[in-house]
Every structure is written in structure tokens, then in C-alpha cells.
C-alpha positions in Angstrom: -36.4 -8.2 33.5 -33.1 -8.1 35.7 -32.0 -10.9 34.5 -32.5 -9.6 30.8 -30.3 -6.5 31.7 -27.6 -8.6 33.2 -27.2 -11.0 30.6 -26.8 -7.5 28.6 -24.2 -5.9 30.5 -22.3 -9.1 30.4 -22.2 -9.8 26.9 -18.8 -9.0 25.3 -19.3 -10.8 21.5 -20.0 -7.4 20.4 -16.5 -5.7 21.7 -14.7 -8.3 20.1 -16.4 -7.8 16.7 -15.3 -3.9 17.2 -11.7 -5.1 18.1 -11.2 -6.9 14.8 -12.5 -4.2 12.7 -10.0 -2.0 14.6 -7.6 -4.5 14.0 -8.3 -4.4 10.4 -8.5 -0.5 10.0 -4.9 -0.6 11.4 -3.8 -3.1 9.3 -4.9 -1.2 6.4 -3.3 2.3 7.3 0.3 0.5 7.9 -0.7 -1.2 4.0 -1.6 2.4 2.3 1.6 3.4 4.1 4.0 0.9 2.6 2.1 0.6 -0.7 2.4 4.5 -1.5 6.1 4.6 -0.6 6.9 1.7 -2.2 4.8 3.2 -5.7 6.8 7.0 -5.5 10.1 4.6 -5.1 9.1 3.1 -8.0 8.0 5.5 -10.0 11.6 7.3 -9.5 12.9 4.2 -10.7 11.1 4.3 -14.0 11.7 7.3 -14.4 15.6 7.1 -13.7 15.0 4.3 -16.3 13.4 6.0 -19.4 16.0 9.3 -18.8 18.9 6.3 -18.9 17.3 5.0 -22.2 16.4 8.4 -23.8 20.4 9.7 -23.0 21.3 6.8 -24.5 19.4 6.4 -27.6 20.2 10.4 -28.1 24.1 10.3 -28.3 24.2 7.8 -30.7 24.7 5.2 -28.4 22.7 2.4 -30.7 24.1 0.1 -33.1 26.0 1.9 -36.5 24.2 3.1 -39.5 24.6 0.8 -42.7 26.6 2.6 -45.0 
């Protein structure tokens, strides 16, 4: 029975399972981090884009009317 309980206390495959899951839940905070700034930059690009496109298309800035 001791020895049961020792063998117990001095197992450690379990703490390294926990570290690579904690591993892997900071790995995926610093990804949700970069991937939401990185989509809001990108979405101000678009949209700095379209407004380029729309100004241009509005003052006549596309090819001459055929007479």
C-alpha cells in the first residue's frame, strides 16, 4: 500500500500534460491577439480603399463619355 502511494506522489506525466495545455492556451491568446489587430487594420484598409474608389468614380474620374 506504501509503495502504491509513493509511486503516486512521484508520478509527474500528469503535470507535464497540464504544462502543454498551458502552453497551448498561451499560444492561443498571443494568436487571438495578433489576428484581431491584424483584421481592424485590415478592415481600415478596405475601407480607405472603397472611399478611394467611390471619390474617384464620383468626380468623374473614369474614362470620357462617347459623344
Amino acid at each position: 500500500m506504501m509503495n502504491t502511494i509513493k509511486s503516486f506522489l512521484q508520478d509527474e506525466s500528469g503535470a507535464t500534460a497540464i504544462e502543454y495545455g498551458l502552453i497551448a492556451a498561451l499560444v492561443s491568446v498571443a494568436a487571438i491577439a495578433a489576428l484581431g489587430s491584424l483584421g481592424n487594420s485590415l478592415g481600415t484598409m478596405f475601407n480607405r480603399v472603397a472611399n478611394e474608389l467611390g471619390n474617384a468614380v464620383g468626380s468623374g474620374g473614369g474614362a470620357p463619355a462617347a459623344p
